[in-house]
VMD Tcl script that draws the C-alpha trace (Angstrom):
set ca {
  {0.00 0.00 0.00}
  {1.56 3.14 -1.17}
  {2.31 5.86 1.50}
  {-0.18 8.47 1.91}
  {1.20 12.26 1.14}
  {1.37 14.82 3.24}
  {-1.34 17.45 3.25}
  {-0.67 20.03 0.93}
  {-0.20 23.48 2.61}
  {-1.44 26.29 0.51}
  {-0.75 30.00 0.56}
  {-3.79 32.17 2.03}
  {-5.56 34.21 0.06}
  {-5.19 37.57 -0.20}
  {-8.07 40.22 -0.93}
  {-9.37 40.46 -4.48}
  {-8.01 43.22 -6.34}
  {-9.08 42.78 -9.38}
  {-12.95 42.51 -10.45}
  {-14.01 41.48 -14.15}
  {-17.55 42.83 -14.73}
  {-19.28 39.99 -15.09}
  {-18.66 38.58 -11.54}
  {-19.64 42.30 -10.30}
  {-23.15 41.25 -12.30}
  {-23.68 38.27 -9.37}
  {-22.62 40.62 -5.75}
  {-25.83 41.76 -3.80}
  {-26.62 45.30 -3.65}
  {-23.99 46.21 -0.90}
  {-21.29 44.18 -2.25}
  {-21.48 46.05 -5.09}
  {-21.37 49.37 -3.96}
  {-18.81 48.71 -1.95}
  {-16.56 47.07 -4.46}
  {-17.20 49.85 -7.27}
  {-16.28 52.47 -4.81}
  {-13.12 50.80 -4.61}
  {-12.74 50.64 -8.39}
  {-13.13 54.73 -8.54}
  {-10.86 54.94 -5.42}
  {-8.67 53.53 -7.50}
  {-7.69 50.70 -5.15}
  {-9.11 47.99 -7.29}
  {-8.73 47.57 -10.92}
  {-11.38 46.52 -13.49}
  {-10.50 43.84 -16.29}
  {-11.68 44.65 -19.15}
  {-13.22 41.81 -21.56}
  {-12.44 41.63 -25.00}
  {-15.80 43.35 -26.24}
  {-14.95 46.99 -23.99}
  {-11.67 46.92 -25.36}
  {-12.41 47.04 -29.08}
  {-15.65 49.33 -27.80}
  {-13.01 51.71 -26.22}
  {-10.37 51.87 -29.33}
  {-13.56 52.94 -31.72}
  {-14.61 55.75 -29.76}
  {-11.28 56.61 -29.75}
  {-10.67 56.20 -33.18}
  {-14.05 58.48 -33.72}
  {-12.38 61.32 -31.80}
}
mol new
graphics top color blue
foreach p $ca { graphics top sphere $p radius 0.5 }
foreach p [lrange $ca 0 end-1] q [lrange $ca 1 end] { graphics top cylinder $p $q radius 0.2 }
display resetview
């Protein structure tokens, strides 16, 4: 019978930092707030997907 392994030992987690907007879409109402105030803080960051980007480099292209 092979030898059991040890238990692994995992860093612990630090605080989310970054927020992609469709997990913002499933917080409750306070989470929320609380989260995007940290976004405009500037604290956290917000990922963009692939659709925003390609939003944000036409309006830039229009101007």
């Amino acid at each position: 019978m092979p030898k059991r392994k040890e238990e692994e030992i995992f860093a612990p987690l630090g605080e989310k930092d970054s927020w992609h907007a469709y997990s913002l879409q499933i917080l409750n109402t306070s989470k929320f707030t609380a989260v995007v105030g940290q976004i405009l803080k500037g604290n956290y960051s917000l990922v963009l997907t692939r659709g925003a980007e390609n939003t944000e480099n036409k309006e830039q292209r229009a101007n």
